[in-house]
C-alpha positions, 0 to 999 in steps of 0.5 A, a space after each residue: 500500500 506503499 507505506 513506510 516507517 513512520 506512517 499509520 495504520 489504524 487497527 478498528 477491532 475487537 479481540 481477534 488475529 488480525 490485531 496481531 497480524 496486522 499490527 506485526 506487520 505493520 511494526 515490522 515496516 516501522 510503520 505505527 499501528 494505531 488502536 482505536 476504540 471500536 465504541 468509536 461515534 463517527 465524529 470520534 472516529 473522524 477526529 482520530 484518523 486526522 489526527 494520526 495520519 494514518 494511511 491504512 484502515 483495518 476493521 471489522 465488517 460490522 463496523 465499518 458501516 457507522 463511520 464509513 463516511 467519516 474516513 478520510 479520502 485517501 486512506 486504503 481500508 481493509 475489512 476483516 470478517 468477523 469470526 464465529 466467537 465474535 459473531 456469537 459474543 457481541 449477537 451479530 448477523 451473518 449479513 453484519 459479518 460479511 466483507 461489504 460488496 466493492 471492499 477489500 477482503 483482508 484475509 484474501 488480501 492478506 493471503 495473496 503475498 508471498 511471506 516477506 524476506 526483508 529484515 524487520 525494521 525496529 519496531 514501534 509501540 502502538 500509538 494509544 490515544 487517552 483521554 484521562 478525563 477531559 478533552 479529546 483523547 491524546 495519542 501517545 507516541 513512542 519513538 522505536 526503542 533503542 535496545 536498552 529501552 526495549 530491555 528496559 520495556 521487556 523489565 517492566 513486563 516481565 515483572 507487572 506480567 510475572 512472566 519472568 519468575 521461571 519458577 512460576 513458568 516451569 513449563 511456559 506461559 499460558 495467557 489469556 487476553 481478556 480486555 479491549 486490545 484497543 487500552 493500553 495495558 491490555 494491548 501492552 499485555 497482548 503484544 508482551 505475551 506474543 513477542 515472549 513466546 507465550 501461548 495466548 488465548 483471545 477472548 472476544 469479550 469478558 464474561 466471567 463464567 466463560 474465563 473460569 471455562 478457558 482457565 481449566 481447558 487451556 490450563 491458563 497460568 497467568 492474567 492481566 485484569 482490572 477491578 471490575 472482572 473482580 466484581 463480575 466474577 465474585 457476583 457468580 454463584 458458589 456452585 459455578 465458581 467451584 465447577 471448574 479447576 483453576 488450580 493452573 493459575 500461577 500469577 494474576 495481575 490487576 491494575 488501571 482502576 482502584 480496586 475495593 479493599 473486600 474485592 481483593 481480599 474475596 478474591 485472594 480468599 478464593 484464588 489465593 495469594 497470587 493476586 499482584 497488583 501494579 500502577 502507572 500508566 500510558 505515558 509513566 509506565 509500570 512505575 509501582 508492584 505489590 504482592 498478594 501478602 504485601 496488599 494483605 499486610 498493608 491493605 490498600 497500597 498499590 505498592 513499592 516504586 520498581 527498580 527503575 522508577 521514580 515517583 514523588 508526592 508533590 503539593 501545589 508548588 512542587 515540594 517533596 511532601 512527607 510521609 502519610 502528606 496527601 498530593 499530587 504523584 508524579 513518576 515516570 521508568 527512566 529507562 524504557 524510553 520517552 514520549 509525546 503526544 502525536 501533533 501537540 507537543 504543547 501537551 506533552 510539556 504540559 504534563 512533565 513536573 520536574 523531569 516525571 509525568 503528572 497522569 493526574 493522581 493523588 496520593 501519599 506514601 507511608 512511612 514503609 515507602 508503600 505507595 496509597 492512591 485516593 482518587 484523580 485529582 480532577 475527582 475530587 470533591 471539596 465539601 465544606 472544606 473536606 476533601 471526598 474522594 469517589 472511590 471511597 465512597 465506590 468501595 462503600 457501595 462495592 460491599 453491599 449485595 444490591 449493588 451489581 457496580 458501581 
């Protein structure tokens, strides 16, 4: 399609192959893969083409017909049939799978090369577009590493991920991708476990009973999740929950929102003490790690900084607050290599403190050097003077049984 290092390609899909296949290749040519939220309004969709450049499209059928009118002239869109388990998981027709009438078909494309024998240029991150809490979504850009910020990278997963504790792994890893590939740390941990050799299973959405099927047949040993398949998975009854085997679960990481001090401690009652836990995010990295009996000995904490991290509470001008001091954390993993955002480097500067990025979170440490978040800082309520954070009040409402989420 005549693109080169440095171009785009947008990826429009849900959990399927041809994420990977196509953003590998595009990676291979240098070229950017670019992950797009497939919940995408058209005028959404229109603004992040634009805004990335990209100059290819990749999409599945059923959702190329809402936006079809928003992609810019020029760009090459190649559309994917969408599989069974997809068709079956979201209730798709077969007419809305279909390769639409006149488009390019990508598996037939896609088959109709010979394998590529060039050498692979370096390959690039993914551009993640995020929003935090305002404005338009930011697309966060990483130059192609060099090879001491790709082991630095590799450092970071292979702790967050725990695929670098062999004992863990005597036989391998067996991962399963249960979240969007479109955010970040799903797409972070879609593409670690392919370029490590694991074996990955796709989800084409969660559902908790169909999890706890895929550990037992696949013989799952790790996962990455977030709070909320915590809360989904707790809310099945006891007779389900101990109808399948997960004894092969090894390692399992959660992160990317806070999550309720009686979630984690039902679900290491019910998986036991292998439920770990780290923060950061798009622009910082993985700057903190806590272990099941660290969270259980410090109930809350989402950790210590890593090696290679650094993070700092700060109050309003900029000072080092003491232990236990409520402010602003700002952090970043020196060595895995730096970003911006596409197209605006104002708002890049804007978020850099003192040489770390702010991601907009509140926090303190304790006198252990255990890092404690309370909420976004743009969250915050102030009611006669008293600072109330949301998520103290979510974790509340998570306790009782009315609740399905909060």
């Amino acid at each position: 399609l005549g693109l080169r290092a440095g171009d785009g390609v947008a990826l429009c899909l849900r959990n399927d192959f041809a994420f990977y296949e196509a953003g590998m290749g595009a990676g291979q040519l240098g070229v950017y893969p670019v992950a797009m939220n497939w919940h995408c309004t058209r005028d959404e969709a229109a603004y992040l083409l634009r805004d990335s450049g990209a100059k290819a499209l990749v999409i599945h059928a059923d959702l190329l017909a809402p936006i079809r009118d928003a992609i810019p002239e020029g760009v090459h869109v190649l559309v994917v049939p969408v599989p069974p388990e997809i068709r079956a998981a979201y209730g798709l027709s077969d007419a809305q799978a279909r390769v639409p009438e006149g488009m390019t078909d990508w598996e037939r494309w896609r088959d109709g090369f010979e394998p590529r024998q060039a050498p692979p240029e370096q390959m690039p991150a993914a551009i993640i577009y995020t929003s935090g809490t305002t404005g338009r979504p930011k697309g966060v850009r990483r130059s192609a590493r060099t090879p001491q910020e790709l082991a630095g990278a590799a450092r970071v997963f292979e702790r967050s991920y725990g695929f670098g504790d062999q004992r863990l792994n005597p036989e391998g890893v067996v991962t399963a991708v249960v979240g969007p590939v479109y955010h970040s740390a799903p797409n972070a941990h879609a593409s670690y476990s392919y370029r490590s050799g694991a074996d990955v299973v796709i989800m084409p959405r969660f559902d908790p009973e169909e999890l706890l099927r895929l550990i037992e047949k696949h013989r799952i040993t790790h996962l990455n999740m977030v709070p909320i398949m915590f809360n989904r998975l707790l809310k099945l009854s006891e007779q389900v929950r101990r109808r399948y085997d997960l004894s092969s679960l090894r390692f399992v990481a959660h992160a990317a929102a806070p999550c309720s001090p009686a979630v984690k401690r039902a679900m290491i009652d019910w998986w036991g003490p292998i439920i770990n836990e780290y923060y950061g995010s798009t622009e910082m990295s993985n700057v903190t790690f806590c272990t099941a009996q660290e969270w259980l000995d410090h109930p809350g904490t989402v950790g210590r900084v890593v090696p290679g991290a650094e993070v700092r509470i700060v109050d309003a001008q900029g000072n080092d607050l003491p232990p236990r001091a409520v402010g602003e954390v700002i952090g970043r993993v020196h060595d895995v290599g730096d970003f911006t955002y596409h197209g605006d480097p104002g708002k890049r500067r804007a978020v850099e403190k003192q040489g770390l990025i702010s991601p907009g979170d509140v926090g303190y440490f304790d006198e252990d050097g255990l890092l404690y978040l309370c909420d976004r800082a743009n969250d915050m309520i102030i009611s006669g003077g008293v600072n109330i954070y949301p998520a103290q009040i979510e974790a509340q409402l998570q306790r009782m049984p009315e609740v399905a989420d909060c």
